[in-house]
Biopython code that builds the backbone (N, CA, C, O; Angstrom):
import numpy as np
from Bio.PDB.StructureBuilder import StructureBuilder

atoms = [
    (1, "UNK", "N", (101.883, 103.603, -84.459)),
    (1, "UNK", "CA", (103.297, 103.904, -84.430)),
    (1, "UNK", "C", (103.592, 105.122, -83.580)),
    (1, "UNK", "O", (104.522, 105.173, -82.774)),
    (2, "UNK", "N", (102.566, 106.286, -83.864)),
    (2, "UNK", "CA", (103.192, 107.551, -82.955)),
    (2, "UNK", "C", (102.825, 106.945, -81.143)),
    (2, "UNK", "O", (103.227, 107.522, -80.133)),
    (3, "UNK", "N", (102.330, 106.199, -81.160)),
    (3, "UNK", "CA", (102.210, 105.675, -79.328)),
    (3, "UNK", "C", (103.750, 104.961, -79.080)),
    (3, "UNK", "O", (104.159, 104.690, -77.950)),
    (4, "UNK", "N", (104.254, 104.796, -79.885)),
    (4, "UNK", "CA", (105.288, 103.734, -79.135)),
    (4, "UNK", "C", (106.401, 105.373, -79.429)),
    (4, "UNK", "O", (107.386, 105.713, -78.773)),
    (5, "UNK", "N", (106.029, 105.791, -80.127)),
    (5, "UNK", "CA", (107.703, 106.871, -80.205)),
    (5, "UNK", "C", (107.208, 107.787, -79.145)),
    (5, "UNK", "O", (108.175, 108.169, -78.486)),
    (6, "UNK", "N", (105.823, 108.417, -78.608)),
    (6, "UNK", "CA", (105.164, 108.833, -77.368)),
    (6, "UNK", "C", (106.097, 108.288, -76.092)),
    (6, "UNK", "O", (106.787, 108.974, -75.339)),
    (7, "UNK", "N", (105.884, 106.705, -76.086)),
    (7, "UNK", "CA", (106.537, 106.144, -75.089)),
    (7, "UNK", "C", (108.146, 106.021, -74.839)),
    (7, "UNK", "O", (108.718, 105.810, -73.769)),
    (8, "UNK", "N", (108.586, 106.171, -75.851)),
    (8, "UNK", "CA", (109.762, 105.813, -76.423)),
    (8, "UNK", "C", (110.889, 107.335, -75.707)),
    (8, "UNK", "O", (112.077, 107.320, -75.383)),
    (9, "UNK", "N", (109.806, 108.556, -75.682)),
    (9, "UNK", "CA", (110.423, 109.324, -74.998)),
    (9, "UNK", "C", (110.007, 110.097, -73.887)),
    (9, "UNK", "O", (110.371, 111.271, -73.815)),
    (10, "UNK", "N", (109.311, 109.604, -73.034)),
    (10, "UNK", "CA", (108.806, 110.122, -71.926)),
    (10, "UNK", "C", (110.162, 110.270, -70.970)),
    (10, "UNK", "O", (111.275, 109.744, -70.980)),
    (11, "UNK", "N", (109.383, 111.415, -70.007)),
    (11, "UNK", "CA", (110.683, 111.446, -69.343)),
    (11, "UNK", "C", (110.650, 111.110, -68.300)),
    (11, "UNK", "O", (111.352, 111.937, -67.718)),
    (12, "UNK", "N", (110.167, 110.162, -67.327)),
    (12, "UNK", "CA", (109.932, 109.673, -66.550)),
    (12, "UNK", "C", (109.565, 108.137, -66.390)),
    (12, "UNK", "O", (108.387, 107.788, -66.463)),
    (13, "UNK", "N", (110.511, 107.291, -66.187)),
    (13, "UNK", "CA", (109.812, 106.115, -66.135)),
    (13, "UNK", "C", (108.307, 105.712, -65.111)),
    (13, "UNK", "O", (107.575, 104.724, -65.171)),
    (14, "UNK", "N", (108.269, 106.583, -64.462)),
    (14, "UNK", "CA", (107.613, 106.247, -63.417)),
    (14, "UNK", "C", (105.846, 106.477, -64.436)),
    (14, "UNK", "O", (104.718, 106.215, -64.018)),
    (15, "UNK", "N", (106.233, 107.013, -65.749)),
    (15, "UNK", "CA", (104.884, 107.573, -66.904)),
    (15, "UNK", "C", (104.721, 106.073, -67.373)),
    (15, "UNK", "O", (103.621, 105.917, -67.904)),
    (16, "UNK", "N", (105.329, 105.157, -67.345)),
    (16, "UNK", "CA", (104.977, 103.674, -68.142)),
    (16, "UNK", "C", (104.051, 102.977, -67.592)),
    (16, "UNK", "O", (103.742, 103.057, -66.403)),
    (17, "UNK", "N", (103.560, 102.269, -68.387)),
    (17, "UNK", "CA", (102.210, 101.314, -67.941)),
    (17, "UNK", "C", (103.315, 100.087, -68.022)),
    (17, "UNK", "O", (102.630, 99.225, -67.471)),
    (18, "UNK", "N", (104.014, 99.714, -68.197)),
    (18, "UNK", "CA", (104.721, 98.881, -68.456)),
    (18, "UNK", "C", (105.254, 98.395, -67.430)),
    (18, "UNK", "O", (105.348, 97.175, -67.566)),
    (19, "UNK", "N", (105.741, 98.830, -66.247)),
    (19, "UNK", "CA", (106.190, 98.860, -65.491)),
    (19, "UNK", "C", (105.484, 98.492, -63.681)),
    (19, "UNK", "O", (104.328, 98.877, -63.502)),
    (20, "UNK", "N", (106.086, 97.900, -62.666)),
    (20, "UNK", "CA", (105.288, 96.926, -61.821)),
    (20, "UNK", "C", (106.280, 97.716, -61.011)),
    (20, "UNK", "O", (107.435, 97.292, -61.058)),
    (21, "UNK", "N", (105.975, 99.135, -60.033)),
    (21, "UNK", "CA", (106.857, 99.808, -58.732)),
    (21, "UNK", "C", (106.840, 99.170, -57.615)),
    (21, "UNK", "O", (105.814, 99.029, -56.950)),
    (22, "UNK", "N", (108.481, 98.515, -57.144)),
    (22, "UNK", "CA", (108.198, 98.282, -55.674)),
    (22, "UNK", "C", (108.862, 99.399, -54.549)),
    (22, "UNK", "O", (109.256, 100.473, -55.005)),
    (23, "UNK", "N", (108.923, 99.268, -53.810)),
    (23, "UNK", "CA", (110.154, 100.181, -52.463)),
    (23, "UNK", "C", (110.801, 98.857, -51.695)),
    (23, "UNK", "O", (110.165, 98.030, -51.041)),
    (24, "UNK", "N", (111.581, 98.865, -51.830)),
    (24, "UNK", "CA", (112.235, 97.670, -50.694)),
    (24, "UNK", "C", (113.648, 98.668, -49.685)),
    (24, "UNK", "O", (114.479, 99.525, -49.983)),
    (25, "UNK", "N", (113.349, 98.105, -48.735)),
    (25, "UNK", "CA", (114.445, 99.054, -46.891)),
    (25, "UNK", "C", (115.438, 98.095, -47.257)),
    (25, "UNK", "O", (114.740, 97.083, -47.322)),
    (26, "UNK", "N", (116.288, 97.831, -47.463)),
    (26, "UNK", "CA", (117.543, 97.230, -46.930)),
    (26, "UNK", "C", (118.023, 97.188, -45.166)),
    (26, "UNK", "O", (117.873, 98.225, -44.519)),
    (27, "UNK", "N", (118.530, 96.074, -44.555)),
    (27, "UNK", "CA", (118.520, 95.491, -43.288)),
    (27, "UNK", "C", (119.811, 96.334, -42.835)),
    (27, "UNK", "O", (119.918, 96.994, -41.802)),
    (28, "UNK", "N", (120.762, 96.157, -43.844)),
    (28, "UNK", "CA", (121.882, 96.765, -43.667)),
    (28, "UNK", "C", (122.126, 98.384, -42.832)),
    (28, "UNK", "O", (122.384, 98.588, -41.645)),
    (29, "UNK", "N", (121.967, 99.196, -43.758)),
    (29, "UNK", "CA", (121.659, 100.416, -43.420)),
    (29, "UNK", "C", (120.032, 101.320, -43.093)),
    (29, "UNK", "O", (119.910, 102.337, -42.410)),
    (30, "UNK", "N", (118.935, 100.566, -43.819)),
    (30, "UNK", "CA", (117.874, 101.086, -43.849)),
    (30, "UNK", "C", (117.430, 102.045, -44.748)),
    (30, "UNK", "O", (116.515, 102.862, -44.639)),
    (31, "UNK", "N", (118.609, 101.719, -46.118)),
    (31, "UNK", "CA", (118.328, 102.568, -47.431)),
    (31, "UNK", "C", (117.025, 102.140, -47.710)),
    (31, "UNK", "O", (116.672, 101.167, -47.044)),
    (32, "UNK", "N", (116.184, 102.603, -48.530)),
    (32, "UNK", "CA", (115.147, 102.338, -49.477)),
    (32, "UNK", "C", (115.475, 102.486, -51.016)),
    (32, "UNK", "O", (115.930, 103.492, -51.560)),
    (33, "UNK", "N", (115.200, 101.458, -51.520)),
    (33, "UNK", "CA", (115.458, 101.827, -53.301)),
    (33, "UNK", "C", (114.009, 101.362, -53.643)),
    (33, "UNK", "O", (113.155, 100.730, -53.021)),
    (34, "UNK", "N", (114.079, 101.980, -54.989)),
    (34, "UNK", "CA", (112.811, 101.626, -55.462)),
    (34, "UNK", "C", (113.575, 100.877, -56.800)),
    (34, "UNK", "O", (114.635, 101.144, -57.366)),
    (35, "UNK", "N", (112.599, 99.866, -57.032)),
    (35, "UNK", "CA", (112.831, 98.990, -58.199)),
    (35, "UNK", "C", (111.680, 98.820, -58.683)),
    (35, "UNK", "O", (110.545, 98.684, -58.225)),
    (36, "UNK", "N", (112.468, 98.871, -60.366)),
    (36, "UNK", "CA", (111.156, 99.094, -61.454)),
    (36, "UNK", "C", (111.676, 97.747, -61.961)),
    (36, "UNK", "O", (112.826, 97.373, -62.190)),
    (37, "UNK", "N", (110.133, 96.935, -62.101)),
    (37, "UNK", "CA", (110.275, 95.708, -62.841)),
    (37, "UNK", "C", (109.404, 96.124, -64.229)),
    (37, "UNK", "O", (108.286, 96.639, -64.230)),
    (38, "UNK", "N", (110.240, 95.754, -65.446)),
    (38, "UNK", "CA", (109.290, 95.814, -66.700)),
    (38, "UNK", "C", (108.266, 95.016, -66.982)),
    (38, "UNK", "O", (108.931, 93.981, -66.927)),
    (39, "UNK", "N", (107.053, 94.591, -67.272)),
    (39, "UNK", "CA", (106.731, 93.218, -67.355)),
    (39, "UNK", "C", (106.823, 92.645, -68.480)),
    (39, "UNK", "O", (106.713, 91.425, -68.352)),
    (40, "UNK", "N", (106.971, 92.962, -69.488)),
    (40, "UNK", "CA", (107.164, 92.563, -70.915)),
    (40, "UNK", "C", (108.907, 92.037, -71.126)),
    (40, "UNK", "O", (109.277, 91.512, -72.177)),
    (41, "UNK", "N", (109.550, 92.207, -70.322)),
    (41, "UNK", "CA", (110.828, 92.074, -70.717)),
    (41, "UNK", "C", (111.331, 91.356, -69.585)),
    (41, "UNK", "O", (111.707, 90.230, -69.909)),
    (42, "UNK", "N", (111.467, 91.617, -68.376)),
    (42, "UNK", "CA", (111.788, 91.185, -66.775)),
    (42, "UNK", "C", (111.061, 89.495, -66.513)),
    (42, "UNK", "O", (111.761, 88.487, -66.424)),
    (43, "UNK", "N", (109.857, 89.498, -66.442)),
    (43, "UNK", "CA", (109.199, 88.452, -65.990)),
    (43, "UNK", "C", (109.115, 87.147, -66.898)),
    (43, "UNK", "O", (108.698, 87.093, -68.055)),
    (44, "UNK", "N", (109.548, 86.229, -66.204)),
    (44, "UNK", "CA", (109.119, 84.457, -66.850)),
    (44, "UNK", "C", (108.058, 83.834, -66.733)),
    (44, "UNK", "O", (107.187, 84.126, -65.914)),
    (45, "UNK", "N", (107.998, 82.841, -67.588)),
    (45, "UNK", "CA", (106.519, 82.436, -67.529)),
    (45, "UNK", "C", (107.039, 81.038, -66.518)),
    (45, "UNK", "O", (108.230, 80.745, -66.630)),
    (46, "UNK", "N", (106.560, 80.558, -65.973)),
    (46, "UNK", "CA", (106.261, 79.378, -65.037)),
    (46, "UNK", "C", (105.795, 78.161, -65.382)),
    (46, "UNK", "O", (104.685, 78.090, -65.910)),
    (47, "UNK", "N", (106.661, 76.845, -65.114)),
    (47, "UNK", "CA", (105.194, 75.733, -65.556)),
    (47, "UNK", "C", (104.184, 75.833, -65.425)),
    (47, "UNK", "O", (103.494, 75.017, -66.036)),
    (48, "UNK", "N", (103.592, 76.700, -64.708)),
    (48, "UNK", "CA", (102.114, 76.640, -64.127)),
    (48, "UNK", "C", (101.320, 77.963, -64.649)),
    (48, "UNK", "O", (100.179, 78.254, -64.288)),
    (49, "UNK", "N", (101.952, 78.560, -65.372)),
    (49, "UNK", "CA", (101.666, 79.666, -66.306)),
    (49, "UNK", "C", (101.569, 81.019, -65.693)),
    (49, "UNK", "O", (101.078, 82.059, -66.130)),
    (50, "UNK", "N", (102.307, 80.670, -64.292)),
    (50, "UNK", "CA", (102.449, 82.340, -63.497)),
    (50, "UNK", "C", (103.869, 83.117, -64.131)),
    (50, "UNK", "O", (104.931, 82.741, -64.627)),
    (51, "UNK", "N", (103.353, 84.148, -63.872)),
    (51, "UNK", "CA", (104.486, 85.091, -63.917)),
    (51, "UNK", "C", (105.882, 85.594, -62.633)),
    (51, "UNK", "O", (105.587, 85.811, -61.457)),
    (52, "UNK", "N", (106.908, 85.669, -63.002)),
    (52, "UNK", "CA", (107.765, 85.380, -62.023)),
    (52, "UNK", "C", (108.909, 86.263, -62.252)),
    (52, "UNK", "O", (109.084, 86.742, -63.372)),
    (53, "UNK", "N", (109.663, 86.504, -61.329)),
    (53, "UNK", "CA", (111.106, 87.944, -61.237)),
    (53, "UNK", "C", (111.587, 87.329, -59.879)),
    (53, "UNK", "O", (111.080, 87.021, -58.800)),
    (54, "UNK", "N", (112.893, 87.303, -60.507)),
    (54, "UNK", "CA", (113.693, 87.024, -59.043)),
    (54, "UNK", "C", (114.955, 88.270, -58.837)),
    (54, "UNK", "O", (116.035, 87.816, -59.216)),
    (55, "UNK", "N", (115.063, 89.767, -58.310)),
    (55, "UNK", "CA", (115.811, 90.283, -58.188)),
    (55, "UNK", "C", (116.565, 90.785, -57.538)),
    (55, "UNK", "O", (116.010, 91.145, -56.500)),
    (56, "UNK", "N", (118.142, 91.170, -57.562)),
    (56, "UNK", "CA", (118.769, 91.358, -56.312)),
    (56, "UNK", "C", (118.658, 93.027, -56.380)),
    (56, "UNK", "O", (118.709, 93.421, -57.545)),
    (57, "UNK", "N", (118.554, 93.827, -55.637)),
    (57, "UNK", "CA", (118.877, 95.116, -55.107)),
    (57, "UNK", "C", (120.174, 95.577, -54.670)),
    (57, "UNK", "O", (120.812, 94.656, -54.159)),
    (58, "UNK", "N", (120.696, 96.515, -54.688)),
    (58, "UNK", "CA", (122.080, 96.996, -54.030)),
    (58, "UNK", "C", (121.494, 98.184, -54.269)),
    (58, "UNK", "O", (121.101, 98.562, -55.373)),
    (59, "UNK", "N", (121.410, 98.957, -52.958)),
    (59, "UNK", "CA", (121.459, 100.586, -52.612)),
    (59, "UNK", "C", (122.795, 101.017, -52.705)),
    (59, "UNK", "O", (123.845, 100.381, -52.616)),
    (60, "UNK", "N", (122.548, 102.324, -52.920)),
    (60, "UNK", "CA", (123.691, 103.177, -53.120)),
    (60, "UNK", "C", (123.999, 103.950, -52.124)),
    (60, "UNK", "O", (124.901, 104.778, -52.246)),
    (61, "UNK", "N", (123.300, 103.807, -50.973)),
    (61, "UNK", "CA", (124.290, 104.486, -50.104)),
    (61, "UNK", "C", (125.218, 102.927, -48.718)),
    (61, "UNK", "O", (125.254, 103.059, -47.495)),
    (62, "UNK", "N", (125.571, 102.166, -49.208)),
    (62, "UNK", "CA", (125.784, 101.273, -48.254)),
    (62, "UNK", "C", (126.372, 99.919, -49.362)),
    (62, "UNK", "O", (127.231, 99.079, -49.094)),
    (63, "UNK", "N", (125.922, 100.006, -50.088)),
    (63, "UNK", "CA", (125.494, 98.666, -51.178)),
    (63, "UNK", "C", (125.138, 97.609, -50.279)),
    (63, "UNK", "O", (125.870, 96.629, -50.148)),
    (64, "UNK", "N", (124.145, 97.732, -49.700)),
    (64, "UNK", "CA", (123.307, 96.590, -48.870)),
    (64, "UNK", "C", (122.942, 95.639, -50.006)),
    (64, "UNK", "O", (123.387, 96.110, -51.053)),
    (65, "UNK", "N", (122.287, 94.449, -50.217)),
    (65, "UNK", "CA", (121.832, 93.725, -50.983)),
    (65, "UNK", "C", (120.636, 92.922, -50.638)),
    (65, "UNK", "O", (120.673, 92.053, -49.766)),
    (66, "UNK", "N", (119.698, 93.177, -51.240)),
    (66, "UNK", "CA", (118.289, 92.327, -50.483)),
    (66, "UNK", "C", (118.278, 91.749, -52.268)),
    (66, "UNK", "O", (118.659, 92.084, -53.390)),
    (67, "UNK", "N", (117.532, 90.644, -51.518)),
    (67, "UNK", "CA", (116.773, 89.552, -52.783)),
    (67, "UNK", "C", (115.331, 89.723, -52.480)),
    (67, "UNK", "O", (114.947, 89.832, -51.315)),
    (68, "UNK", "N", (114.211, 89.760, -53.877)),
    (68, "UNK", "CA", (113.155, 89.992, -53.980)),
    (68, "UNK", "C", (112.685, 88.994, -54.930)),
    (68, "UNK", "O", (112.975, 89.125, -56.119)),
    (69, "UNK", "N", (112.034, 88.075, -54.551)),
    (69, "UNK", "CA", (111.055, 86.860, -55.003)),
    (69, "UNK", "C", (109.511, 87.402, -55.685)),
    (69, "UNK", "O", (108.653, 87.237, -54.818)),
    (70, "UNK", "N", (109.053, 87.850, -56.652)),
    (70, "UNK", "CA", (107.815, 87.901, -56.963)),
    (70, "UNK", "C", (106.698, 87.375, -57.834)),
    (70, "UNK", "O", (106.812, 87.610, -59.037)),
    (71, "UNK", "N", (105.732, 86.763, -57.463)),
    (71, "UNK", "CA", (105.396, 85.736, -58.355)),
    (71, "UNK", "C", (103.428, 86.409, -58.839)),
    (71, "UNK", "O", (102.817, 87.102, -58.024)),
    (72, "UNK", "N", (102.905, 86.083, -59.976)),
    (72, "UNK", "CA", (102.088, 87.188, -60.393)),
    (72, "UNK", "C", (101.360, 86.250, -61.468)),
    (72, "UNK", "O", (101.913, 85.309, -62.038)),
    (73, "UNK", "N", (99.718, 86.750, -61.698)),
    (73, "UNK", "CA", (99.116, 85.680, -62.347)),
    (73, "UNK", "C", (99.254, 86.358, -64.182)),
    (73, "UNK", "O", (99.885, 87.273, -64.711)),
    (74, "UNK", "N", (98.130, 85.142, -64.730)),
    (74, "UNK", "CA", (98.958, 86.054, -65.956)),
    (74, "UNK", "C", (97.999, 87.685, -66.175)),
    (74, "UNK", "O", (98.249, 88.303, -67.210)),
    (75, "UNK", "N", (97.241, 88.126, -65.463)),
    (75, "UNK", "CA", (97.008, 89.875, -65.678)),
    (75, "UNK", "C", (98.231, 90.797, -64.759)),
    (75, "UNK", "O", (98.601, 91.922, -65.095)),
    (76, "UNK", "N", (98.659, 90.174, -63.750)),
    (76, "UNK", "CA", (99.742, 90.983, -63.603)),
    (76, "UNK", "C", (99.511, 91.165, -61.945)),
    (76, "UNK", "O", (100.278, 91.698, -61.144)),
    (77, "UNK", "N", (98.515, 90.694, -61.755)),
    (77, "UNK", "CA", (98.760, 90.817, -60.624)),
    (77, "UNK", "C", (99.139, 90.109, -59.469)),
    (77, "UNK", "O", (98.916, 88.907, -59.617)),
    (78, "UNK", "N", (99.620, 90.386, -58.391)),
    (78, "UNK", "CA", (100.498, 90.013, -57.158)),
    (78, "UNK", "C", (99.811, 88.715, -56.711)),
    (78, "UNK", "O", (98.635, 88.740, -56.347)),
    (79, "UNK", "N", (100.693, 87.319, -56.739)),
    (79, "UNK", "CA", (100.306, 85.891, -55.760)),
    (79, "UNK", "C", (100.883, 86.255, -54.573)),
    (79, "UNK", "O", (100.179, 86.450, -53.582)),
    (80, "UNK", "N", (102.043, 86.369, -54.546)),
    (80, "UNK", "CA", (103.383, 86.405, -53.577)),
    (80, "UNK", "C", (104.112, 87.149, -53.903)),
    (80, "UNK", "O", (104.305, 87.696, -54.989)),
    (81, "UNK", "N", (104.830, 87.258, -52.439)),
    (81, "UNK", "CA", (106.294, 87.897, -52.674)),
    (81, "UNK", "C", (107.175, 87.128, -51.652)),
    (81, "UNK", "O", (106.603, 86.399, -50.841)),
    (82, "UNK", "N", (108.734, 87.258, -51.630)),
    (82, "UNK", "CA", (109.410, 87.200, -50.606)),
    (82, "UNK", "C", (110.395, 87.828, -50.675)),
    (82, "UNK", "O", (110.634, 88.206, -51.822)),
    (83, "UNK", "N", (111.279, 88.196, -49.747)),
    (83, "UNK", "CA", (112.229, 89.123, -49.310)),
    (83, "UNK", "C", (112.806, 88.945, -48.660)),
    (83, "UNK", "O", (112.312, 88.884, -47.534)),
    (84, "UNK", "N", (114.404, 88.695, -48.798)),
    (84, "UNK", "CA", (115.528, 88.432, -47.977)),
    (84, "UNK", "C", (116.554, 89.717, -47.451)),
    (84, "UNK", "O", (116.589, 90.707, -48.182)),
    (85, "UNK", "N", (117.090, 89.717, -46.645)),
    (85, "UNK", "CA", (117.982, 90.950, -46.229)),
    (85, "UNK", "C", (117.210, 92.348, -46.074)),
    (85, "UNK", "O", (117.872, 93.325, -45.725)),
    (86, "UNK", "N", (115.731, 92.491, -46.338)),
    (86, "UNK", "CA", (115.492, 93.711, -45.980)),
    (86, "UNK", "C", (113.520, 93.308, -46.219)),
    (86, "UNK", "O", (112.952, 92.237, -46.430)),
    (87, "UNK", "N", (112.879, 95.002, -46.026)),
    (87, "UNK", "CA", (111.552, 94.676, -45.921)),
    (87, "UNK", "C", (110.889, 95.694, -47.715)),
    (87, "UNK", "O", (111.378, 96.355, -48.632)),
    (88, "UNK", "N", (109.741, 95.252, -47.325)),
    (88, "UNK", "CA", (108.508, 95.961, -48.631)),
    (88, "UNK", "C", (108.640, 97.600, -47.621)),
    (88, "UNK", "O", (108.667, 97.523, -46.393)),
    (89, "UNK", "N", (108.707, 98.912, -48.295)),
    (89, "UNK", "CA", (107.884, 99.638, -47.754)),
    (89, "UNK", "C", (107.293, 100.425, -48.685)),
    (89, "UNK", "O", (107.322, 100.238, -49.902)),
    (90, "UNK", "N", (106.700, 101.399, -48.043)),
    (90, "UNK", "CA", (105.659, 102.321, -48.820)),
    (90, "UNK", "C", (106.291, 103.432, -49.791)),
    (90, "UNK", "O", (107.477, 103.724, -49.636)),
    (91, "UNK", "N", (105.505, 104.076, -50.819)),
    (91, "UNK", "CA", (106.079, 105.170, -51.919)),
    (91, "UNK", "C", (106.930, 106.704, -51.292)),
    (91, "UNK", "O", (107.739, 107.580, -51.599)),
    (92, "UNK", "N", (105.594, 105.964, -49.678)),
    (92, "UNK", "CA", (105.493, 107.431, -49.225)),
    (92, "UNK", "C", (107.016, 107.741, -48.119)),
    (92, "UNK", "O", (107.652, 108.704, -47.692)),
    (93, "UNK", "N", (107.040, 106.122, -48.034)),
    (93, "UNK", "CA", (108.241, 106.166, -47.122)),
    (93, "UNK", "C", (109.700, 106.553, -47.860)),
    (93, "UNK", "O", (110.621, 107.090, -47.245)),
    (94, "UNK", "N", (109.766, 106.113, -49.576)),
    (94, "UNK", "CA", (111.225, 106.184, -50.254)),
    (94, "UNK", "C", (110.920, 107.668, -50.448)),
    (94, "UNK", "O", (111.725, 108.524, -50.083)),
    (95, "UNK", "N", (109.771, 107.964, -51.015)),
    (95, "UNK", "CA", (109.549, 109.805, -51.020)),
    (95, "UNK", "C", (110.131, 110.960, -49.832)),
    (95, "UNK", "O", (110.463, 112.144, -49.896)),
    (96, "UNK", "N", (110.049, 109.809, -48.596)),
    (96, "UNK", "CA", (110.478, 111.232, -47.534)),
    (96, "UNK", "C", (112.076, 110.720, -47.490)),
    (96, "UNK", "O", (112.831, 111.565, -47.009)),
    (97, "UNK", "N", (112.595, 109.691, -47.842)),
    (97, "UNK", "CA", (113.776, 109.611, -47.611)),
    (97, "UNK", "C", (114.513, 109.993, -48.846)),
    (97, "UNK", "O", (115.734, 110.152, -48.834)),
    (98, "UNK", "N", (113.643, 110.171, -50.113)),
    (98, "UNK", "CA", (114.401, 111.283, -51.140)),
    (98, "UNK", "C", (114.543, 112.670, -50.327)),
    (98, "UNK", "O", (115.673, 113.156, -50.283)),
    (99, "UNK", "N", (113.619, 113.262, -49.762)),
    (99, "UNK", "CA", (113.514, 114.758, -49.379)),
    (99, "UNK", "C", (114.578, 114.874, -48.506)),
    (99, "UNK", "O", (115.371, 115.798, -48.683)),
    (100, "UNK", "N", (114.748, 114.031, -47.515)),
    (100, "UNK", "CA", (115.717, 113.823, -46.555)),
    (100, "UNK", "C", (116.897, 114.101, -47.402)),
    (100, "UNK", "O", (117.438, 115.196, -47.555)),
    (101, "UNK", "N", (117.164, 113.184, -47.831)),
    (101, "UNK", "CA", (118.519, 113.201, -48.984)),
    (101, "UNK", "C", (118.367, 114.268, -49.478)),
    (101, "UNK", "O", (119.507, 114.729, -49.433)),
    (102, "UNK", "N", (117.468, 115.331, -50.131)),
    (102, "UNK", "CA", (118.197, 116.706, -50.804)),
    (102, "UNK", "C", (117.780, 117.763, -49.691)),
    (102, "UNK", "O", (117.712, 118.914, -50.122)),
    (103, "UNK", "N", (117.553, 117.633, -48.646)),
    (103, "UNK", "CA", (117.662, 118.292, -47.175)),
    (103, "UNK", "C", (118.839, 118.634, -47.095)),
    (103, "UNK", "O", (119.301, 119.727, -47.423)),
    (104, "UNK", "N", (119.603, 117.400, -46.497)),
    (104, "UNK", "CA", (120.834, 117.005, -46.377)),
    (104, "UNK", "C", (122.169, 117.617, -46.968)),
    (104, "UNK", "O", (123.119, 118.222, -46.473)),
    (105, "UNK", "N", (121.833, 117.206, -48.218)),
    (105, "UNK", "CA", (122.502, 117.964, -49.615)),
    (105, "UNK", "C", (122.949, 119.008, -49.757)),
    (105, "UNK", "O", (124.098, 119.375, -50.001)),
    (106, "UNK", "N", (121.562, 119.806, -49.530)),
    (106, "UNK", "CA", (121.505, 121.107, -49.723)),
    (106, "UNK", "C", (122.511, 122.117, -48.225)),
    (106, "UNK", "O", (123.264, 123.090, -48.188)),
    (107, "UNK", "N", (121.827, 120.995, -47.056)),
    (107, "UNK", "CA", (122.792, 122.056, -45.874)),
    (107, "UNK", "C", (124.036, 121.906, -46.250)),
    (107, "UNK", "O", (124.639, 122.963, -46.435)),
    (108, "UNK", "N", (124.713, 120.775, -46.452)),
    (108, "UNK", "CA", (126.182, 120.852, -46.620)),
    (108, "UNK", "C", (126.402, 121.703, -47.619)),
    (108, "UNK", "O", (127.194, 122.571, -47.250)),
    (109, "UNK", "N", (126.007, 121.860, -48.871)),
    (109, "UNK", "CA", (126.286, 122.469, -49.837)),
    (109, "UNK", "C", (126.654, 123.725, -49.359)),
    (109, "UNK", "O", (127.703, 124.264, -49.711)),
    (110, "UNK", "N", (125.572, 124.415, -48.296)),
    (110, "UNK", "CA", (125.249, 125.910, -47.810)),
    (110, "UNK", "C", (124.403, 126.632, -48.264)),
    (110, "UNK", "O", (124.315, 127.826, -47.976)),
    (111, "UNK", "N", (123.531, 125.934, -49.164)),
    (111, "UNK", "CA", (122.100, 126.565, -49.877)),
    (111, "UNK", "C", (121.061, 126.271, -48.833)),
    (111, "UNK", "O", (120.003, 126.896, -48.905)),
    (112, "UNK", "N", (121.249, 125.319, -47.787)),
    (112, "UNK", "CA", (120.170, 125.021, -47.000)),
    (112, "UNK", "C", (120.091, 126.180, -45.656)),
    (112, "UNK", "O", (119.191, 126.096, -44.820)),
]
sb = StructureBuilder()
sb.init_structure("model")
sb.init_model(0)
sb.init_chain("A")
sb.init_seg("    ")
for serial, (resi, resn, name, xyz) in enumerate(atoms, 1):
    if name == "N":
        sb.init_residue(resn, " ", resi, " ")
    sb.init_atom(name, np.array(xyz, "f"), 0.0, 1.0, " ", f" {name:<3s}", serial, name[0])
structure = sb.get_structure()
């Protein structure tokens, strides 16, 4: 019981085992969002006994919209993917475009 109230308040989702991180760019503007799929709650089971998520994205700086197809065996890990309106990228790539964004922030503000 004390593991689930542990989990229950972490402060970071990014602390869950529960959880399957992607980065997807949007075509539109070239936002990056990151989307957290749960797997216990998010994913369907398949006639064929794969695991499956079909989700749409909308960034917040543009509301671009990409669709994300992902299909997964039953330990969890990756068969496929597909991706409409935008691409997969890296942690490292939504990471510099957070920094960018409180770069940014900060000059206008006048703290920068």
């Amino acid at each position: 019981m004390l593991g689930w109230l542990k989990r229950l308040f972490r402060s970071s989702p990014c602390e869950q085992d529960d959880a399957l991180i992607y980065y997807v760019k949007g075509y539109k503007c070239g936002a990056i969002t990151r989307l957290r799929i749960d797997r216990y709650n998010e994913l369907s089971r398949d006639d064929d006994d794969t695991l499956f998520v079909r989700k749409t994205v909308v960034d917040s700086k543009c509301f671009g919209r990409v669709e994300v197809f992902l299909r997964f065996d039953s330990s969890y890990r990756e068969i496929s993917r597909e991706i409409e309106g935008g691409e997969f990228v890296t942690r490292e790539a939504w990471e510099a475009q957070q920094r960018a964004a409180h770069a940014a922030s900060l000059a206008e503000s006048g703290k920068g």
